[in-house]
Residue frames as a rotation matrix with the C-alpha (Angstrom) as fourth column:
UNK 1
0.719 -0.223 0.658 77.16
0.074 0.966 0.247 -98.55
-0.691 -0.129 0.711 19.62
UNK 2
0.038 -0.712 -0.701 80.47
-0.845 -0.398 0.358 -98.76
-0.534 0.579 -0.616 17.65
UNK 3
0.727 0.300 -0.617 81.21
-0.589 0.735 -0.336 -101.37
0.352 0.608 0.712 15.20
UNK 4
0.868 -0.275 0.414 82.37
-0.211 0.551 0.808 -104.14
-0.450 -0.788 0.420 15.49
UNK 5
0.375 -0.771 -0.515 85.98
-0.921 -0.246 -0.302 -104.29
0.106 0.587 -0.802 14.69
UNK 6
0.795 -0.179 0.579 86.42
0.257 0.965 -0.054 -108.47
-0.549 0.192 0.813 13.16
UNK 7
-0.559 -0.829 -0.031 89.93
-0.052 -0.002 0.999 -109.34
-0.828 0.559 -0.042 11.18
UNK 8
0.286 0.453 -0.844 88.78
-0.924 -0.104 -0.369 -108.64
-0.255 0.885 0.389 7.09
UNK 9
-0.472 -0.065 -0.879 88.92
-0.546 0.805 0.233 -112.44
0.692 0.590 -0.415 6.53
UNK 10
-0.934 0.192 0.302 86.78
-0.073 0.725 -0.685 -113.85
-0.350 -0.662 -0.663 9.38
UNK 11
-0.280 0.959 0.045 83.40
-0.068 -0.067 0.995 -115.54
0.957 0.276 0.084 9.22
UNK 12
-0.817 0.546 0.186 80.90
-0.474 -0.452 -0.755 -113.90
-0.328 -0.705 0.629 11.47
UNK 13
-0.513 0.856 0.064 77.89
0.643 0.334 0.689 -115.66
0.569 0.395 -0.722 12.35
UNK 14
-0.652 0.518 0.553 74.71
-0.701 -0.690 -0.180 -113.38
0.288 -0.505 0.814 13.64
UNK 15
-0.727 0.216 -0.652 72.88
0.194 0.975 0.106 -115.16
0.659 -0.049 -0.751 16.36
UNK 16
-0.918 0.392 -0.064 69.54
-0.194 -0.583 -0.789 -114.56
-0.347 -0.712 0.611 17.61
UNK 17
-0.098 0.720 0.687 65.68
0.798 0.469 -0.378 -115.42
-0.594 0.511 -0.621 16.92
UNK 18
-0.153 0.273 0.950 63.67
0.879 -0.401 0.257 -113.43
0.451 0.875 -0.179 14.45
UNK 19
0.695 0.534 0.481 62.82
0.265 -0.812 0.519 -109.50
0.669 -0.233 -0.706 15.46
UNK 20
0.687 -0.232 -0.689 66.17
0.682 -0.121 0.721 -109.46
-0.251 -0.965 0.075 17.42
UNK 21
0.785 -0.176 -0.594 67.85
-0.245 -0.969 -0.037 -107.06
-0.569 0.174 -0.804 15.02
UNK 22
0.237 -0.592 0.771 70.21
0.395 0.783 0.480 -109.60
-0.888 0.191 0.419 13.29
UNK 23
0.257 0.113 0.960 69.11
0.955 -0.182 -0.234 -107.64
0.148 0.977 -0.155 9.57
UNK 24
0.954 0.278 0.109 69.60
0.273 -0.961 0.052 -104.11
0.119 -0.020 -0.993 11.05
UNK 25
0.680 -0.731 -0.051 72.43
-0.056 -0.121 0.991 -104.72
-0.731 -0.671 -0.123 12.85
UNK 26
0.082 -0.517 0.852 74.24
0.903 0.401 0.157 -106.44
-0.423 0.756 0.500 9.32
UNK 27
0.449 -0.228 0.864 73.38
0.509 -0.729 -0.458 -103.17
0.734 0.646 -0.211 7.07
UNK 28
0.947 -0.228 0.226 74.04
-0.287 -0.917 0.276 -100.68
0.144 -0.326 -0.934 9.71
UNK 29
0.482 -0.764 0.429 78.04
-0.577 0.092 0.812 -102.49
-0.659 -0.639 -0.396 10.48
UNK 30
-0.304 -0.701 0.645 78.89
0.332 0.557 0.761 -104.11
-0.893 0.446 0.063 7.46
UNK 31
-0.623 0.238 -0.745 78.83
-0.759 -0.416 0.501 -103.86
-0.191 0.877 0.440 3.46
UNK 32
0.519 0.847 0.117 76.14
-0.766 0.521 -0.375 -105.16
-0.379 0.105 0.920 1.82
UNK 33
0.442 -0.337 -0.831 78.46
-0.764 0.345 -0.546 -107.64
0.471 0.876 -0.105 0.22
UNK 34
-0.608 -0.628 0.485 80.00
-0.684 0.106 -0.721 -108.47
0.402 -0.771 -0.494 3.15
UNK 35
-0.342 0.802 0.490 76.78
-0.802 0.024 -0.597 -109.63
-0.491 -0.597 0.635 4.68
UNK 36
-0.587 0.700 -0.407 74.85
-0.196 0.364 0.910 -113.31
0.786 0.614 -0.076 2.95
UNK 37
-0.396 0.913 0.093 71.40
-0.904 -0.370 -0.216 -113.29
-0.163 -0.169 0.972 4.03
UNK 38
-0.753 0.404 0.520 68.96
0.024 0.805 -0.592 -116.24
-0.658 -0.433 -0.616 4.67
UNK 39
0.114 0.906 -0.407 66.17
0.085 -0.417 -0.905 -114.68
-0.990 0.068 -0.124 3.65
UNK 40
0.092 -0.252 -0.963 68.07
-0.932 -0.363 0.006 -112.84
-0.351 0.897 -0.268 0.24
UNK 41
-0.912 -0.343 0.225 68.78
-0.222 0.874 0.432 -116.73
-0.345 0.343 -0.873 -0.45
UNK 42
-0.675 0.736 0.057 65.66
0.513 0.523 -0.681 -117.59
-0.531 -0.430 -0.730 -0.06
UNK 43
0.411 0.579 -0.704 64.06
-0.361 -0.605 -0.709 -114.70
-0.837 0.546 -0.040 -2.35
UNK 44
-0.305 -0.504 -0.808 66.70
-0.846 -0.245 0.473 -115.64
-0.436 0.828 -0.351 -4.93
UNK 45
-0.996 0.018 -0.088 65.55
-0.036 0.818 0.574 -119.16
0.082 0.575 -0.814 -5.31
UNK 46
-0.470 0.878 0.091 62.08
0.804 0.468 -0.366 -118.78
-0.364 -0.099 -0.926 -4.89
UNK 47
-0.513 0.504 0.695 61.22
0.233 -0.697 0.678 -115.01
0.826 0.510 0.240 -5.71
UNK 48
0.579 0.673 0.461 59.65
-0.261 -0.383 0.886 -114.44
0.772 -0.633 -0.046 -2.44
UNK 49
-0.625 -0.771 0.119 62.15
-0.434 0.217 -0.875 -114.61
0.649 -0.599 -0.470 1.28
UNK 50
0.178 0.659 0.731 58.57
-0.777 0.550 -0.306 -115.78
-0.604 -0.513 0.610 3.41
UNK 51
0.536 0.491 -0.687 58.69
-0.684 0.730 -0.011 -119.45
0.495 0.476 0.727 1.38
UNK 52
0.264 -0.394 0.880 59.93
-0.849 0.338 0.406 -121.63
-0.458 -0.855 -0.245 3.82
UNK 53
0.712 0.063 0.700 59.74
0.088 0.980 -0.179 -124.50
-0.697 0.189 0.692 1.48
UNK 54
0.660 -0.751 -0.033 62.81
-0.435 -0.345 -0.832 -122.74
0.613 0.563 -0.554 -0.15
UNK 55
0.910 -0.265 0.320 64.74
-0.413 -0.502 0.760 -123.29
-0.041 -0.823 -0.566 2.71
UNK 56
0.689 -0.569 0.448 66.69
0.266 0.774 0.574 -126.04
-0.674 -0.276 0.685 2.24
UNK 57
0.438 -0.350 0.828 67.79
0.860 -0.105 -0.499 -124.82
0.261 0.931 0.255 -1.10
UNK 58
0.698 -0.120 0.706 68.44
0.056 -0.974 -0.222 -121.03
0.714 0.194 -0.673 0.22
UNK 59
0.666 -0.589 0.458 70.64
-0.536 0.049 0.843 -122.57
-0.519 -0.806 -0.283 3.07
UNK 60
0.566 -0.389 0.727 72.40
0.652 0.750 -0.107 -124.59
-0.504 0.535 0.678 -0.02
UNK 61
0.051 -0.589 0.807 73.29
0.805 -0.454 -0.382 -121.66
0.591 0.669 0.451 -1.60
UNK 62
0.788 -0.477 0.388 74.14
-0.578 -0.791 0.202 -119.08
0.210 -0.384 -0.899 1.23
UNK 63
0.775 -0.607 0.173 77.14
-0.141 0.099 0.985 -121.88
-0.615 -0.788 -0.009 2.13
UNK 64
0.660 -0.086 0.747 77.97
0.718 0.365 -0.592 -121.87
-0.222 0.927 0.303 -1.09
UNK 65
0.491 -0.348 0.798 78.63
0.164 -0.864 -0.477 -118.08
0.855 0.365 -0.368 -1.30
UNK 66
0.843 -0.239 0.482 79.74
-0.528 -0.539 0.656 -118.07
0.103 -0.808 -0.580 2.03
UNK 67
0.494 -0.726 0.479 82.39
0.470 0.686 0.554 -121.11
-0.731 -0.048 0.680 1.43
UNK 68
0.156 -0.648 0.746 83.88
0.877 -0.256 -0.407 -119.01
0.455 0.717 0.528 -2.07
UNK 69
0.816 -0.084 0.572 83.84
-0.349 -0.860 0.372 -115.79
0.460 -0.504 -0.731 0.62
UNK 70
0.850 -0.404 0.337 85.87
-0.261 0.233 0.937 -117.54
-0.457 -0.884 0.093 2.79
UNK 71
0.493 -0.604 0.626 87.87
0.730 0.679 0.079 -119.40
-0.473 0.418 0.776 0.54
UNK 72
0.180 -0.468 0.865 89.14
0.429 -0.754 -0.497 -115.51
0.885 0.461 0.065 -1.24
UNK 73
-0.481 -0.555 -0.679 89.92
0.876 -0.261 -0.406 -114.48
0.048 -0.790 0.611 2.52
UNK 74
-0.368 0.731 0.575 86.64
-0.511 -0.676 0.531 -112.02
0.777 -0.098 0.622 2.53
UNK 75
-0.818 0.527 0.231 84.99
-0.464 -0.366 -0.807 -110.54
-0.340 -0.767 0.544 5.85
UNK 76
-0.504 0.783 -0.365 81.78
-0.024 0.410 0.912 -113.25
0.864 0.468 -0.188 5.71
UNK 77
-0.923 0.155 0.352 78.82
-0.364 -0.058 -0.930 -112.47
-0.123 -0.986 0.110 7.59
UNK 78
-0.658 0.737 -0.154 76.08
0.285 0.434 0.855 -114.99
0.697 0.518 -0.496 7.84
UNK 79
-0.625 0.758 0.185 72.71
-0.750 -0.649 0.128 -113.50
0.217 -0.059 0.974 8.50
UNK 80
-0.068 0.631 -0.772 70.36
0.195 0.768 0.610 -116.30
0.978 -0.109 -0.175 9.77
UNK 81
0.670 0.692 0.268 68.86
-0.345 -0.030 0.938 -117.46
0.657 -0.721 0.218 12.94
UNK 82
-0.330 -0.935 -0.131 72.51
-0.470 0.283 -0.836 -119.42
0.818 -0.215 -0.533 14.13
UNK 83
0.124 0.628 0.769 70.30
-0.958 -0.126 0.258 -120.68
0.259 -0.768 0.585 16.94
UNK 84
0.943 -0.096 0.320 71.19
-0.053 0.902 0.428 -124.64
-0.329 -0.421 0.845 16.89
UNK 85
0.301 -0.906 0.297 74.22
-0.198 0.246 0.949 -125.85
-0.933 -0.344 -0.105 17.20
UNK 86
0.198 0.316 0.928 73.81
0.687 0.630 -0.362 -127.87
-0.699 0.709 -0.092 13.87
UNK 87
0.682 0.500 0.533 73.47
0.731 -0.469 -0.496 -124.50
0.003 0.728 -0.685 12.27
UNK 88
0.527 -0.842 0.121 76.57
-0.567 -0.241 0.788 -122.73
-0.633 -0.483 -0.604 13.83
UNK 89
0.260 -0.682 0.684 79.00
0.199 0.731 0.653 -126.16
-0.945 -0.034 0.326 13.12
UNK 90
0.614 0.176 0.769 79.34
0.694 0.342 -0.633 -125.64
-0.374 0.923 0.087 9.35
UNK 91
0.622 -0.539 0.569 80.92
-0.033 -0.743 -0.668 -122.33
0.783 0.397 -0.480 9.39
UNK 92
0.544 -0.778 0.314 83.09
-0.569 -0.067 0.820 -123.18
-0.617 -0.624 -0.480 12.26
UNK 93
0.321 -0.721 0.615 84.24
0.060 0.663 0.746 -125.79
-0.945 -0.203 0.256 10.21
UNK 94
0.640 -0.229 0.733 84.58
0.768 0.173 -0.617 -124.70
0.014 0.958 0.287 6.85
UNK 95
0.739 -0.668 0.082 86.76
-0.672 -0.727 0.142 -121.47
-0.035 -0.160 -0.987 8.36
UNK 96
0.549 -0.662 0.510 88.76
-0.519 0.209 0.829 -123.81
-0.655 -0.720 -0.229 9.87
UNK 97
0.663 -0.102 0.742 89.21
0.624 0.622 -0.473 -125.48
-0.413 0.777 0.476 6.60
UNK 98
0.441 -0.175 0.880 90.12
0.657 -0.604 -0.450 -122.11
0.611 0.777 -0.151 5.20
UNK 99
-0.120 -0.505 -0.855 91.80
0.991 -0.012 -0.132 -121.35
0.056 -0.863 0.502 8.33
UNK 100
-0.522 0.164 0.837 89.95
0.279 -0.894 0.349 -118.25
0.806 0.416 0.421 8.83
UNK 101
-0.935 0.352 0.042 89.33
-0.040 0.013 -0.999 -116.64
-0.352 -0.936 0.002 12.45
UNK 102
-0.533 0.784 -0.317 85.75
0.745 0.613 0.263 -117.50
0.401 -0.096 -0.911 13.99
UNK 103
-0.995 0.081 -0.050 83.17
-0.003 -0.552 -0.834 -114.76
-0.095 -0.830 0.550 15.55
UNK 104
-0.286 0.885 -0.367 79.97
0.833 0.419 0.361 -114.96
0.473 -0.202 -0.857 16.89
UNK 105
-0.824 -0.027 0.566 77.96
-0.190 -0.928 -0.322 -111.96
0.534 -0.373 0.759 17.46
UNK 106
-0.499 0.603 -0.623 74.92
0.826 0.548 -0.131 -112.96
0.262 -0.579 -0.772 20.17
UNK 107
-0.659 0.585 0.473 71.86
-0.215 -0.749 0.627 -111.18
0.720 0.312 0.620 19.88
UNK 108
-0.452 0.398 -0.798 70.96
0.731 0.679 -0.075 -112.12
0.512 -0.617 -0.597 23.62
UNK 109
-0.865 0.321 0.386 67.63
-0.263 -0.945 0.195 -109.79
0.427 0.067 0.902 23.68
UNK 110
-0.895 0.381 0.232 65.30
-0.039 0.450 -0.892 -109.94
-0.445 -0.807 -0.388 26.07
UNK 111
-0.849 0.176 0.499 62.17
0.399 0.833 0.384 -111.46
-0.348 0.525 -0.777 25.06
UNK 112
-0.058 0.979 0.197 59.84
0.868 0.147 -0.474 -108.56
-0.493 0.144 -0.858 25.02
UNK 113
0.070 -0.288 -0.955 61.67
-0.594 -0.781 0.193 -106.43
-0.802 0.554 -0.226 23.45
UNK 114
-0.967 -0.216 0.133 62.17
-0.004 0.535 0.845 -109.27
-0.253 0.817 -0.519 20.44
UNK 115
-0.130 0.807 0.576 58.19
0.924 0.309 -0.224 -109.96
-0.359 0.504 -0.786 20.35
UNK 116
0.487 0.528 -0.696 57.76
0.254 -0.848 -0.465 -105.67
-0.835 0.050 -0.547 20.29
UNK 117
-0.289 -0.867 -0.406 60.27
-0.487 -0.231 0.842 -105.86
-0.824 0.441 -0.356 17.55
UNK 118
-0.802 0.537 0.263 58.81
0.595 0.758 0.266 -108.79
-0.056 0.370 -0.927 15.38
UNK 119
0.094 0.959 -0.268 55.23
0.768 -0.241 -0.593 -106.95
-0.633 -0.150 -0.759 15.78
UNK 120
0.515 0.323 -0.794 56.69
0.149 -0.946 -0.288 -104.07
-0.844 0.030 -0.535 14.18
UNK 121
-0.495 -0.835 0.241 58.48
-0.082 0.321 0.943 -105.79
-0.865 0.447 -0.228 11.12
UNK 122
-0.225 0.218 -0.950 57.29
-0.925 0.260 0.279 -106.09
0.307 0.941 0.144 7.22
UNK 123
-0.173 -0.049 -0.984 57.61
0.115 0.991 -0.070 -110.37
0.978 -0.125 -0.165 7.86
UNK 124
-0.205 0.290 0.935 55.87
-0.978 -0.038 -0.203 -110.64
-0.023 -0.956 0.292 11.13
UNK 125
-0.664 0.033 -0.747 57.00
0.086 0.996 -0.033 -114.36
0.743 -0.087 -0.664 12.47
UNK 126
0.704 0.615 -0.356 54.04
0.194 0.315 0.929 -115.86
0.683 -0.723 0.103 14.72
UNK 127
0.029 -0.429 0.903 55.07
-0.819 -0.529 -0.225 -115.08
0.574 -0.733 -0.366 18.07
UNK 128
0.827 0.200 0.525 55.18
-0.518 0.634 0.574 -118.58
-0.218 -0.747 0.628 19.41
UNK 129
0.933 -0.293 0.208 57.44
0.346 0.573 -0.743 -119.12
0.098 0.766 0.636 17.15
UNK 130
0.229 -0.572 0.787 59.75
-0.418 -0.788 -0.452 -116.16
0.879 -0.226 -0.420 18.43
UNK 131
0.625 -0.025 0.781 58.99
-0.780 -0.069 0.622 -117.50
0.039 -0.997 -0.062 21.80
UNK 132
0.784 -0.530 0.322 60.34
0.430 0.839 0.333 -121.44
-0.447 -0.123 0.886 20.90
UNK 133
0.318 -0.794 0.518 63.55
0.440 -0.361 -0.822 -119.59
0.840 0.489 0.235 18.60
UNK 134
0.159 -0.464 0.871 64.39
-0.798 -0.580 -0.163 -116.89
0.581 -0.670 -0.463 21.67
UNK 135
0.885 0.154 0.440 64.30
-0.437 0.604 0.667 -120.18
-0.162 -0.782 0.601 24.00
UNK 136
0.867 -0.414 0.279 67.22
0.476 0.852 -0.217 -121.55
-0.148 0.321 0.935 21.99
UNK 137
0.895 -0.371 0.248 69.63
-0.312 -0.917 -0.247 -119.16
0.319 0.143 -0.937 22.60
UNK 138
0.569 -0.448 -0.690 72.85
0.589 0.807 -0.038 -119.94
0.574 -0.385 0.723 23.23
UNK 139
0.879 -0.239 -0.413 74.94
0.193 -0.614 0.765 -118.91
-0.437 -0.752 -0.494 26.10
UNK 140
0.573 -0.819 -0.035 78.33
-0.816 -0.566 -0.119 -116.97
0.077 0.097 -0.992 26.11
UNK 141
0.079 -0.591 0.803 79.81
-0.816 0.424 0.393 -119.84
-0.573 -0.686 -0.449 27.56
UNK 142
0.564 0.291 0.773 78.35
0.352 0.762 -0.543 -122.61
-0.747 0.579 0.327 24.99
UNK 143
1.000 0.016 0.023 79.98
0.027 -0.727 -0.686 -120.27
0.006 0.687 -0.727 22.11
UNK 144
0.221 -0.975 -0.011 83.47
-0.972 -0.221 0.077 -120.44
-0.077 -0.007 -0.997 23.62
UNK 145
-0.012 -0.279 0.960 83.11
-0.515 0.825 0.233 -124.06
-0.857 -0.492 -0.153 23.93
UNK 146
0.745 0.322 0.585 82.22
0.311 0.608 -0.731 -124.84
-0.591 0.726 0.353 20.76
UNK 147
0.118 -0.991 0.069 85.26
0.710 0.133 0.691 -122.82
-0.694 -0.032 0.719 19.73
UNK 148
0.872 0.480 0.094 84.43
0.481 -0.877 0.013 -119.54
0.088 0.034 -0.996 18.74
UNK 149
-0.090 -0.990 0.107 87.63
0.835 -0.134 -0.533 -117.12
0.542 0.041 0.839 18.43
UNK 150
-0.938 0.097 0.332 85.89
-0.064 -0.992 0.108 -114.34
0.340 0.080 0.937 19.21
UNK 151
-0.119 0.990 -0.081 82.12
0.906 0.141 0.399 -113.68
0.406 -0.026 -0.913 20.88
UNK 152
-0.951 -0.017 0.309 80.43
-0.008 -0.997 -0.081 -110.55
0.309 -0.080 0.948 21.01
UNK 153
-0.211 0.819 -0.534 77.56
0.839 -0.129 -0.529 -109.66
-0.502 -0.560 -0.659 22.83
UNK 154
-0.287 0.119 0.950 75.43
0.830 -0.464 0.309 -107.12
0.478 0.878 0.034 20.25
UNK 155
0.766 0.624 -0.156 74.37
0.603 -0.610 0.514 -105.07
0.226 -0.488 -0.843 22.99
UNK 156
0.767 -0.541 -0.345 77.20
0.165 -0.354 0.921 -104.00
-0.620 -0.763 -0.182 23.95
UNK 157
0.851 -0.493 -0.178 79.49
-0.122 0.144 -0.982 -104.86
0.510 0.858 0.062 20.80
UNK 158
0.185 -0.961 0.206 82.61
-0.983 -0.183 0.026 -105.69
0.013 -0.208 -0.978 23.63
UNK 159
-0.265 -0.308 -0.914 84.51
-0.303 0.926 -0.225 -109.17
0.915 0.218 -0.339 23.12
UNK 160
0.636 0.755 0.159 83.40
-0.702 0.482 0.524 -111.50
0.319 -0.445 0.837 25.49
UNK 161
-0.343 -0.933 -0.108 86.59
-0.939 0.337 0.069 -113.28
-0.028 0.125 -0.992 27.28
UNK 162
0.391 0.544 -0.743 86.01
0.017 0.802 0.597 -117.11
0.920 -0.246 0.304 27.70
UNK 163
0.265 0.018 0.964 85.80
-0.956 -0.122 0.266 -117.89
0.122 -0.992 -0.015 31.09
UNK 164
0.056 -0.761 0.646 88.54
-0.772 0.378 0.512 -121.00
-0.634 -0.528 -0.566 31.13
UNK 165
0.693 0.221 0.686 87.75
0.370 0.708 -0.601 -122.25
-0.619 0.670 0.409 28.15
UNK 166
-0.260 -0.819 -0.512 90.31
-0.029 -0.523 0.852 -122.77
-0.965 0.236 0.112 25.75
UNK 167
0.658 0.749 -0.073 89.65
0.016 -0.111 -0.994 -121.92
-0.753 0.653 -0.085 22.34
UNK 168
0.133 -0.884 0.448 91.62
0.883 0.311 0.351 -122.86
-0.450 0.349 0.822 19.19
UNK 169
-0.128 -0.109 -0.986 93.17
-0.238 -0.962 0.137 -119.89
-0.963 0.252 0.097 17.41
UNK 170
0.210 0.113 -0.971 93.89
-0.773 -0.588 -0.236 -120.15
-0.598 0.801 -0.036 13.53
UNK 171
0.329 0.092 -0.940 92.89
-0.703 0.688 -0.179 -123.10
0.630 0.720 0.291 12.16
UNK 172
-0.759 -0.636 0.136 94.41
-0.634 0.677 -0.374 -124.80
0.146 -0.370 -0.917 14.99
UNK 173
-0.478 0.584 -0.657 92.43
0.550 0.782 0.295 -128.15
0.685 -0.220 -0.694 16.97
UNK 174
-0.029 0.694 0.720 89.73
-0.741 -0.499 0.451 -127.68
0.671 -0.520 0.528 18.99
């Protein structure tokens, strides 16, 4: 798999459920710096990345660091689950603030290869839990619509055209 080759000022969200390679995929293709982490949030304010009742806080401060990334025209990639829309919208729209291209990288892995993955992690998430997260995938097509510059497909790492959907470039409307 080659990397993936993003402009050095875009934010890059990694989407997929838990166990779909989302952490492997970040060290092995980017610098650690490059990369903010859910989880690393989530250890930093609590001391421990499994405390869910961090969350809110560790999702306060990754948009934090990811909004002064953006805002210095640094390659930001956000590590997380990107799975609802809700969770996506924020970093489309602060780029666009900071008029900084958009890419989505779609970790659309088939589901038993995610649970055999998950099973074989340090942080083994319940597997119903995999099952209701892998259910919420979004499609290639949902991704361009929401206005995505860019959508990659991690298997494969090859750009994804939209299929008649127009998409704004730099900073432009959507």
């Amino acid at each position: 798999m080659n990397p993936p080759t993003l402009p050095a000022d875009a934010a890059c969200a990694l989407i997929g459920p838990p166990g779909s390679g989302k952490s492997t995929f970040a060290r092995t293709h980017f610098k650690p710096t490059q990369v903010v982490s859910s989880d690393f949030c989530r250890a930093l304010v609590a001391d421990d990345e499994n405390d869910q009742s961090a969350s809110a806080d560790a999702f306060d401060l990754l948009r934090h660091i990811a909004d002064k990334r953006m805002e210095r025209g640094r390659l930001t990639v956000i590590d997380a689950t990107n799975l609802r829309y809700a969770d996506r919208s924020w970093l489309l729209d602060r780029a666009r603030h900071w008029k900084r291209p958009c890419a989505a990288v779609l970790f659309d892995v088939p589901l038993s290869i995610v649970q055999a993955q998950n099973a074989g992690r340090d942080r083994v998430v319940p597997s119903d839990v995999v099952s209701e997260f892998h259910a919420l995938l979004p499609t290639v097509d949902q991704l361009h619509e929401e206005g995505w510059d860019m959508v990659l497909l991690a298997s494969t790492i090859t750009p994804v055209p939209a299929r008649g959907v127009r998409t704004a470039g730099r900073g432009g409307a959507r």
